[in-house]
C-alpha atoms as a printed R data frame, in Angstrom:
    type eleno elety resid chain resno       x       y      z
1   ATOM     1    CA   UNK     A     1 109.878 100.450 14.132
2   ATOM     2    CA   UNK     A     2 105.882  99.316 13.594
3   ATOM     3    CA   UNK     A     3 104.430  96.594 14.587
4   ATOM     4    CA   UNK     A     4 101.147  94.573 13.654
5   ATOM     5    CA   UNK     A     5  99.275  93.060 16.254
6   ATOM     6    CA   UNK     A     6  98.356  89.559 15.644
7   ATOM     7    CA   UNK     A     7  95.422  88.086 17.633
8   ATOM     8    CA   UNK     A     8  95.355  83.799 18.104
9   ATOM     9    CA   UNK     A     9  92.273  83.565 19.047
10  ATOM    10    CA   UNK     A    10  91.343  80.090 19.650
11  ATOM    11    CA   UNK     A    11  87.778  80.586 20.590
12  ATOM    12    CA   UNK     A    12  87.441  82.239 16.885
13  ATOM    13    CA   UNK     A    13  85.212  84.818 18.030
14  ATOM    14    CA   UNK     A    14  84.731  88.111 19.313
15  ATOM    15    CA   UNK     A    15  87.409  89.288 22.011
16  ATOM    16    CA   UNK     A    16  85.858  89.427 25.347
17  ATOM    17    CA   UNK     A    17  85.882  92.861 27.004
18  ATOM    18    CA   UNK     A    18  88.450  92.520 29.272
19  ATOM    19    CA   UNK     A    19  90.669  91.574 26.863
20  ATOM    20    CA   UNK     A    20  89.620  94.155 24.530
21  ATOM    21    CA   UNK     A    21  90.155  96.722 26.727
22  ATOM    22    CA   UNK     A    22  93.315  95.594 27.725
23  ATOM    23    CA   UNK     A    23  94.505  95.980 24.798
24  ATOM    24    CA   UNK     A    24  92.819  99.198 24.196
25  ATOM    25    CA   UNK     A    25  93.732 100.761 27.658
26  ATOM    26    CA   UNK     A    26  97.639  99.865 27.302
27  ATOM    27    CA   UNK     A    27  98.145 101.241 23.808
28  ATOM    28    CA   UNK     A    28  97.218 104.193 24.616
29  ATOM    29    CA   UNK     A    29  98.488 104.293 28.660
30  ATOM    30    CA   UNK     A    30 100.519 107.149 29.769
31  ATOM    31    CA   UNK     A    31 101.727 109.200 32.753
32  ATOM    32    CA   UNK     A    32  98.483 111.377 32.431
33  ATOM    33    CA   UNK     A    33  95.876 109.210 31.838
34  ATOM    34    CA   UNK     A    34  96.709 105.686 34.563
35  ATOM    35    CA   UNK     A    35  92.859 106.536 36.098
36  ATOM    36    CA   UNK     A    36  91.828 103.677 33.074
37  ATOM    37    CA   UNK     A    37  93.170 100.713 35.701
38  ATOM    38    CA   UNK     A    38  90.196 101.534 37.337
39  ATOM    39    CA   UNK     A    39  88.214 100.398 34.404
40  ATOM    40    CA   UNK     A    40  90.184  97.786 33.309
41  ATOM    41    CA   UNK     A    41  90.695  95.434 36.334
42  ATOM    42    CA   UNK     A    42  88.660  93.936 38.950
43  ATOM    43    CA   UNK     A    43  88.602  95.400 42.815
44  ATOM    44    CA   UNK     A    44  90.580  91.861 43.884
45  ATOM    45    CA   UNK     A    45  93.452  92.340 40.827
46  ATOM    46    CA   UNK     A    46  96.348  90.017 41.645
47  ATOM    47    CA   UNK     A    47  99.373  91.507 39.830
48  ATOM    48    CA   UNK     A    48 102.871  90.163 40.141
49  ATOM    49    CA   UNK     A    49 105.736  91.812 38.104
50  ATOM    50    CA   UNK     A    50 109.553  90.714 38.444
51  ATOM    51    CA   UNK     A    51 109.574  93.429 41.768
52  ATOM    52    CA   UNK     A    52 105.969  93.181 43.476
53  ATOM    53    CA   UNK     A    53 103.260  91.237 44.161
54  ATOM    54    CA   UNK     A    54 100.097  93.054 45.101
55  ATOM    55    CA   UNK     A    55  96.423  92.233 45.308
56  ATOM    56    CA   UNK     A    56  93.662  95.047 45.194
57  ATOM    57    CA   UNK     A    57  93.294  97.348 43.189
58  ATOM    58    CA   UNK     A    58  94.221 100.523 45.763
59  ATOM    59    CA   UNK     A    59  97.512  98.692 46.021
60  ATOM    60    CA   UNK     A    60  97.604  98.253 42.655
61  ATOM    61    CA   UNK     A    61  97.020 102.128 41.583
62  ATOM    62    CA   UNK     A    62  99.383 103.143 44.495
63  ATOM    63    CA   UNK     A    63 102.274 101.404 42.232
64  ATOM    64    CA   UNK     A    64 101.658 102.613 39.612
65  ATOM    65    CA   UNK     A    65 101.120 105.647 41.061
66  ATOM    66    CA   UNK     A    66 104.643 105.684 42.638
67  ATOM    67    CA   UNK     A    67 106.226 104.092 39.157
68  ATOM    68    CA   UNK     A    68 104.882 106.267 36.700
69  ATOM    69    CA   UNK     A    69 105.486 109.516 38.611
70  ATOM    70    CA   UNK     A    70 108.968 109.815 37.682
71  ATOM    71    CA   UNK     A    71 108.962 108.796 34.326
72  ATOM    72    CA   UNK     A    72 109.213 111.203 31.447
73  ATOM    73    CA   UNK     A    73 106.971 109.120 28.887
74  ATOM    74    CA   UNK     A    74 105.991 105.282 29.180
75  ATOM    75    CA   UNK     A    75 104.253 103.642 25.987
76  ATOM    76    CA   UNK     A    76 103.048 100.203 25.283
77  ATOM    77    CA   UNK     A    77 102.949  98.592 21.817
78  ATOM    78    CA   UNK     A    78 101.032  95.712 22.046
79  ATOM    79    CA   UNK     A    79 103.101  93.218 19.399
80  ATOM    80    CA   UNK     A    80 101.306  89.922 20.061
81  ATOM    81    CA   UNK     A    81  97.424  88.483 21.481
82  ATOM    82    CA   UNK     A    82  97.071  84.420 22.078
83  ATOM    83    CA   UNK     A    83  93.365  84.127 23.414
84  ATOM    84    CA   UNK     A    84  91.693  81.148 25.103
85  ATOM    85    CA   UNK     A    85  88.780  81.473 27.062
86  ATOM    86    CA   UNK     A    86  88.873  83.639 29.840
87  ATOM    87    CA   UNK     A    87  93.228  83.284 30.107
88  ATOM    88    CA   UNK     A    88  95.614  85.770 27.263
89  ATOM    89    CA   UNK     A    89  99.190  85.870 26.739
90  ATOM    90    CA   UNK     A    90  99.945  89.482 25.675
91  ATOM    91    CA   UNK     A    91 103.648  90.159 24.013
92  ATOM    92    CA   UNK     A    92 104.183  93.761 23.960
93  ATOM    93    CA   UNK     A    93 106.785  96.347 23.664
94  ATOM    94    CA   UNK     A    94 107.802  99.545 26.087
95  ATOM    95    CA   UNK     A    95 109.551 102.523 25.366
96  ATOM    96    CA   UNK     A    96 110.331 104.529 28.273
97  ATOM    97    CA   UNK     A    97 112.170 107.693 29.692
98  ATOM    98    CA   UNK     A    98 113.518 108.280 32.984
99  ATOM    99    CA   UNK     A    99 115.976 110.842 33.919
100 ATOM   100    CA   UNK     A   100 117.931 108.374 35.892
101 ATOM   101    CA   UNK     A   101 118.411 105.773 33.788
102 ATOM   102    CA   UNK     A   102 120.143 105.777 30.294
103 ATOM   103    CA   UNK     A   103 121.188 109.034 30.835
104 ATOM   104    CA   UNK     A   104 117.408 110.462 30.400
105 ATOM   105    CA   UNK     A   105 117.256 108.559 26.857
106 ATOM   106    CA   UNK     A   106 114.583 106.211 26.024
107 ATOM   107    CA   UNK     A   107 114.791 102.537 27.241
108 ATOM   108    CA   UNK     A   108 113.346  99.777 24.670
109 ATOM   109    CA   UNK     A   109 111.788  96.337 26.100
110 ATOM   110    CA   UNK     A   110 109.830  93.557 25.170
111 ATOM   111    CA   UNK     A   111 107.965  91.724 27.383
112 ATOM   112    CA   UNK     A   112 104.833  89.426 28.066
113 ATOM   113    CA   UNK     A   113 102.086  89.615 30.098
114 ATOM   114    CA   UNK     A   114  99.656  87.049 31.459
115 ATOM   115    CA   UNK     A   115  96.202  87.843 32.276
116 ATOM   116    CA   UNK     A   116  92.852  86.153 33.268
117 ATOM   117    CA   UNK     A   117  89.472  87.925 32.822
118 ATOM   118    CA   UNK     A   118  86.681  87.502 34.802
119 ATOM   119    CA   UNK     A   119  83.384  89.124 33.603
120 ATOM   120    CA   UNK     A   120  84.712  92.236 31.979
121 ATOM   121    CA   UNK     A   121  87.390  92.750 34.296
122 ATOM   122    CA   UNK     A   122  91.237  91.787 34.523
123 ATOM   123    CA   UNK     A   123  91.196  89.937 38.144
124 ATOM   124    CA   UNK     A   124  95.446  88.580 37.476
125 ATOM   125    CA   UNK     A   125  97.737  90.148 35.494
126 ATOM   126    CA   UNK     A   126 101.448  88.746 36.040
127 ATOM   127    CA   UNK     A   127 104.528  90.859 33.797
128 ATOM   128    CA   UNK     A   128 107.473  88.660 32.153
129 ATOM   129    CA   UNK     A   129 110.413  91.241 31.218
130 ATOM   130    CA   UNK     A   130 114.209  91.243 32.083
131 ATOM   131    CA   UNK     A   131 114.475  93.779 34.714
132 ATOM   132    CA   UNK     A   132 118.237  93.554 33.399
133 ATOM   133    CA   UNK     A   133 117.395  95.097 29.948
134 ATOM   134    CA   UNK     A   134 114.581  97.441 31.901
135 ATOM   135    CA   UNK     A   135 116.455  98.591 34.788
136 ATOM   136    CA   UNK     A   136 119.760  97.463 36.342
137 ATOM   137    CA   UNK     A   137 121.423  97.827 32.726
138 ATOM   138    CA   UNK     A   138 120.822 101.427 32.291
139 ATOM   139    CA   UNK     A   139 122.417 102.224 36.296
140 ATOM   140    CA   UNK     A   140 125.592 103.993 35.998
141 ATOM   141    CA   UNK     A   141 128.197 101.472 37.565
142 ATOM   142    CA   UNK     A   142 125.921  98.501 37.982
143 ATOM   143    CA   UNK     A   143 125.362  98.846 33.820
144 ATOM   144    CA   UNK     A   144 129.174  98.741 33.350
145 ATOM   145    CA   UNK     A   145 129.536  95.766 35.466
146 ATOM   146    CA   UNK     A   146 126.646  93.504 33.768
147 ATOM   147    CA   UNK     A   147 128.163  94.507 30.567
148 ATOM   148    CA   UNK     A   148 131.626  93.206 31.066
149 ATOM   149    CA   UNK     A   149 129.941  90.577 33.153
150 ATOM   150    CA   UNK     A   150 127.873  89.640 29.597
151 ATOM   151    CA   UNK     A   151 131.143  90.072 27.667
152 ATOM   152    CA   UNK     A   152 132.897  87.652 29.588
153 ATOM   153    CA   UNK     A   153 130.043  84.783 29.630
154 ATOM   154    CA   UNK     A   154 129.761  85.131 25.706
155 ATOM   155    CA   UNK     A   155 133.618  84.082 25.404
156 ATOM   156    CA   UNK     A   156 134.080  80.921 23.629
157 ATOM   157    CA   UNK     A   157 137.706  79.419 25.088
């Protein structure tokens, strides 16, 4: 599957360089190259995801650090860009492999992102994904159980 991205860009001008390296720097992220958060967001980076909530950018690295070392392959395709000023709502999709989850096959999610820019630096970044679809689905016994717990909700009586 390919997707365009589509940039609303209310400002109707240039995209500032945190934002354009945002997008550049997560299209092309992977296992081997995560030394580009350095250049993408600011010493003071608040990020929040649906499991942490870290500020600095040590901390920051550190997690990703940890989460990307036992992943297979991680990409980003960035689907969607609404720009206003120095604030961006990013809609993107991730495949990803890890050997624990989904029996080693690759894991499809779409999520959003939420990011403020400060000179040309990312200084918050807060992640919107079901952690459902991402994680707890693909866990042996726990994915069996929020299946038939899905199944059951979706009944009409």
């Amino acid at each position: 599957m390919s997707a365009q991205l589509s940039i609303v860009n209310k400002d109707k001008q240039q995209l500032p360089a945190w934002l354009d390296n945002f997008i550049d720097i997560y299209s092309h992220l992977t296992v081997d190259n995560l030394h580009l958060l350095d250049e993408l967001y600011h010493q003071d980076i608040i990020f929040i995801d649906p499991i942490h909530s870290l500020n600095g950018i040590e901390k920051l690295t550190a997690y990703f650090d940890n989460l990307y070392s036992n992943l297979v392959s991680c990409n980003f395709t960035i689907v969607q860009v609404i720009h206003e000023g120095n604030q961006a709502a990013i809609y993107w999709q991730m495949k990803f492999c890890h050997p624990k989850l989904n029996k080693g096959f690759e894991i499809e999610v779409s999520g959003s992102s939420q990011i403020q820019g400060i000179d040309d630096k990312i200084i918050y970044h807060k992640d919107f994904v079901d952690l459902g679809a991402m994680l707890y689905e693909h866990i042996p016994f726990l994915g069996k159980l929020i299946a038939f717990i899905k199944r059951r909700a979706s009944k009409h009586e």
